[in-house]
N, CA, C and O of each residue as an XYZ file, in Angstrom:
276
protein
N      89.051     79.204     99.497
C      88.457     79.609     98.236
C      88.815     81.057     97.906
O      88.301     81.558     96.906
N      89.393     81.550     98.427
C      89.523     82.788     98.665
C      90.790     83.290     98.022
O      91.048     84.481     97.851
N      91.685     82.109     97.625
C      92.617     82.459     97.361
C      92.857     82.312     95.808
O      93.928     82.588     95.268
N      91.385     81.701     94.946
C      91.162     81.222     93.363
C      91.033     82.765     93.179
O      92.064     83.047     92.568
N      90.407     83.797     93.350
C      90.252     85.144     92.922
C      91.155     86.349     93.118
O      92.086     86.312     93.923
N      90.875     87.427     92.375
C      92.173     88.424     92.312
C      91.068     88.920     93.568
O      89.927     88.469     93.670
N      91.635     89.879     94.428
C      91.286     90.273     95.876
C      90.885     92.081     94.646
O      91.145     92.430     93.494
N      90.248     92.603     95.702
C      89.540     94.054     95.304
C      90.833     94.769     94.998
O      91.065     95.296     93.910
N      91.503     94.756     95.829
C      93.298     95.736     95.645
C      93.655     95.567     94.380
O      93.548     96.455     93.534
N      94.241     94.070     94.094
C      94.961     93.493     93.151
C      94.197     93.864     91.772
O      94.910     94.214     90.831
N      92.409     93.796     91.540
C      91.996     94.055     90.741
C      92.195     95.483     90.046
O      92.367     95.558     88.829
N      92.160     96.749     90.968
C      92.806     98.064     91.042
C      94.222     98.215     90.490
O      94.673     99.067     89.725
N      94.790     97.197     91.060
C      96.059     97.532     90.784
C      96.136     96.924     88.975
O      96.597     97.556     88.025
N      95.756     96.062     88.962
C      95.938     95.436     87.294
C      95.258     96.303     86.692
O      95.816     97.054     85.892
N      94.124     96.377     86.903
C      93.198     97.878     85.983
C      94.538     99.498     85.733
O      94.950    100.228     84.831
N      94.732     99.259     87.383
C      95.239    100.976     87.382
C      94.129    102.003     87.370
O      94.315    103.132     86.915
N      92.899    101.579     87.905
C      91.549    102.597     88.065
C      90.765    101.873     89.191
O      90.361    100.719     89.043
N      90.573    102.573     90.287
C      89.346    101.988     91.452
C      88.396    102.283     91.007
O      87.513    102.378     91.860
N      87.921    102.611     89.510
C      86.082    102.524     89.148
C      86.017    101.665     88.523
O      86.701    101.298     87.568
N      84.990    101.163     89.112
C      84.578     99.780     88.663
C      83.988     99.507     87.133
O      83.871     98.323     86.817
N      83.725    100.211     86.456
C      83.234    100.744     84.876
C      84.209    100.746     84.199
O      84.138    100.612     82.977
N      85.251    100.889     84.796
C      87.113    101.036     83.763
C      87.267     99.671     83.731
O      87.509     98.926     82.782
N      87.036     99.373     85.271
C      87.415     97.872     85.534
C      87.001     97.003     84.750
O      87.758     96.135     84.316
N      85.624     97.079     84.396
C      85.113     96.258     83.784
C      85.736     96.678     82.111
O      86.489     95.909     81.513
N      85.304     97.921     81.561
C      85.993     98.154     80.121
C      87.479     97.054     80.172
O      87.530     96.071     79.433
N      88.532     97.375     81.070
C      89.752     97.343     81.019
C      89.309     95.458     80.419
O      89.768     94.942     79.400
N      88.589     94.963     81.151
C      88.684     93.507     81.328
C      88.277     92.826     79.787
O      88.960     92.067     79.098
N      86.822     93.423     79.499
C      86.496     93.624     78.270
C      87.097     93.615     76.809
O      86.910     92.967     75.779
N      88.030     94.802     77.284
C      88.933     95.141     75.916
C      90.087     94.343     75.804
O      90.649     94.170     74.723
N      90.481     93.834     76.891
C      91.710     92.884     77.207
C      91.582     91.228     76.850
O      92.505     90.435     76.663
N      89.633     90.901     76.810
C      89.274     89.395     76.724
C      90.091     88.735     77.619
O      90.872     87.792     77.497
N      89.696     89.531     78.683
C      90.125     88.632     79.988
C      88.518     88.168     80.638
O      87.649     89.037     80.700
N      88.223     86.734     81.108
C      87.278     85.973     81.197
C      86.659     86.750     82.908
O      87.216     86.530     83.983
N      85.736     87.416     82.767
C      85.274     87.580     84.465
C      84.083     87.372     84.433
O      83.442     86.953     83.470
N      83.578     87.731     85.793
C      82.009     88.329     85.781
C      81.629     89.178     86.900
O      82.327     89.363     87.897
N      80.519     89.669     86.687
C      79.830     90.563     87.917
C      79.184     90.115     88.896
O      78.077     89.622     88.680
N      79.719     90.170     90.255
C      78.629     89.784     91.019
C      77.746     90.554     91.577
O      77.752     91.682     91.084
N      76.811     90.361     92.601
C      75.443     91.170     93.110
C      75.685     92.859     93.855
O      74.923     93.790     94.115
N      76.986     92.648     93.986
C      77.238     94.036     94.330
C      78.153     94.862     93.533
O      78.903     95.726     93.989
N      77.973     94.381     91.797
C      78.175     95.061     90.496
C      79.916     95.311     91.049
O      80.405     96.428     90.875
N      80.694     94.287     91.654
C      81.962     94.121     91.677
C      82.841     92.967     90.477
O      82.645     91.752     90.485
N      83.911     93.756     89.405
C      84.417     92.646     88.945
C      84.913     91.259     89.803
O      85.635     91.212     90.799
N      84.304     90.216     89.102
C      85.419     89.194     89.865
C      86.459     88.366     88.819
O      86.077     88.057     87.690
N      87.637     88.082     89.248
C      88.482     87.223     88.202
C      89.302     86.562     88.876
O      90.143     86.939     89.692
N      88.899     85.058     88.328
C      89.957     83.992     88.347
C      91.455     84.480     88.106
O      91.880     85.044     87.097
N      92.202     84.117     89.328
C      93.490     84.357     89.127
C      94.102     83.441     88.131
O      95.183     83.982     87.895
N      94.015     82.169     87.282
C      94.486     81.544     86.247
C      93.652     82.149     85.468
O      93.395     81.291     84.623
N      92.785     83.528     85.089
C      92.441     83.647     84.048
C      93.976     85.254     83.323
O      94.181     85.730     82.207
N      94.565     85.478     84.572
C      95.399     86.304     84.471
C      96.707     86.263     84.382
O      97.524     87.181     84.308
N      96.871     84.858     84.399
C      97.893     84.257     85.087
C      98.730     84.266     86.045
O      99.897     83.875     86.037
N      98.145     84.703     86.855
C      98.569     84.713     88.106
C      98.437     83.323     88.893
O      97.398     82.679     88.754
N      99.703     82.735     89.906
C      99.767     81.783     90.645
C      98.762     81.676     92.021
O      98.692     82.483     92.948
N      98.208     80.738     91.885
C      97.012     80.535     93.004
C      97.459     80.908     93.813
O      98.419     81.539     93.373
N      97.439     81.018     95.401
C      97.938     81.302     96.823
C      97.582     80.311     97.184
O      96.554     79.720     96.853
N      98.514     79.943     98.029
C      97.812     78.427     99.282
C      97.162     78.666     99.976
O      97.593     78.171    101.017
N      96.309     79.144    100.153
C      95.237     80.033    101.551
C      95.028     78.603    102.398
O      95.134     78.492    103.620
N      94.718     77.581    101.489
C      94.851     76.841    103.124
C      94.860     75.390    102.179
O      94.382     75.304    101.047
N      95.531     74.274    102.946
C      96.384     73.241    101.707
C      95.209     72.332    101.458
O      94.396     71.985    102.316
N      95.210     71.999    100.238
C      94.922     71.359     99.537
C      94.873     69.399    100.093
O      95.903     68.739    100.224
N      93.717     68.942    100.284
C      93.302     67.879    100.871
C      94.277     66.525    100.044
O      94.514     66.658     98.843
N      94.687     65.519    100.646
C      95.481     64.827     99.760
C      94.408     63.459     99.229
O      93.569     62.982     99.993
N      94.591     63.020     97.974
C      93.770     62.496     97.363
C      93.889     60.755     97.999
O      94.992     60.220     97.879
N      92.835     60.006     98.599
C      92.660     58.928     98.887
C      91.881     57.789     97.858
O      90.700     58.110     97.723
N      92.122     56.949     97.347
C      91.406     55.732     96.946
C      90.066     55.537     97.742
O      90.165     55.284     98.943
N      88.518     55.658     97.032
C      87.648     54.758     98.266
C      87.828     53.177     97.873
O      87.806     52.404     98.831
N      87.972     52.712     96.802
C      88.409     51.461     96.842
C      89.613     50.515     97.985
O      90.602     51.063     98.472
N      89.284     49.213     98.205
C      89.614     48.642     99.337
C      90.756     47.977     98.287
O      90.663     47.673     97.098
N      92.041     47.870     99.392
C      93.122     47.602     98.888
C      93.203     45.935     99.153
O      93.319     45.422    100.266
N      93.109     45.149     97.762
C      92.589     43.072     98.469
C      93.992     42.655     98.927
O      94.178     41.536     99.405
């Protein structure tokens, strides 16, 4: 799950400011989709930036529960 969000760095780095108040303006003024969590840190979906997911760990392959007659 870890790999759906921009990481604290990456967020810095797209802002170009480690305060979190820019961060948030920057996101704001841009109508890029985030939110705040409990420790008043931006968070953002990496498809809200377009950025390509990461495989952090693979993706389960899809099974039928239906019985094959």
């Amino acid at each position: 799950m870890a790999g759906e969000f921009l990481s604290r760095d990456e967020v810095e780095e797209l802002c170009r400011t480690p305060i979190r108040a820019r961060q948030l303006a920057f996101f704001e003024r841009n109508k890029i989709r985030h939110r705040i969590d409990e420790y008043n840190r931006v968070i953002v979906l990496r498809t809200a930036v377009g950025a390509p997911v990461r495989p952090d760990s693979p993706r389960p392959v899809w099974r039928s529960n239906k019985e094959v007659r």
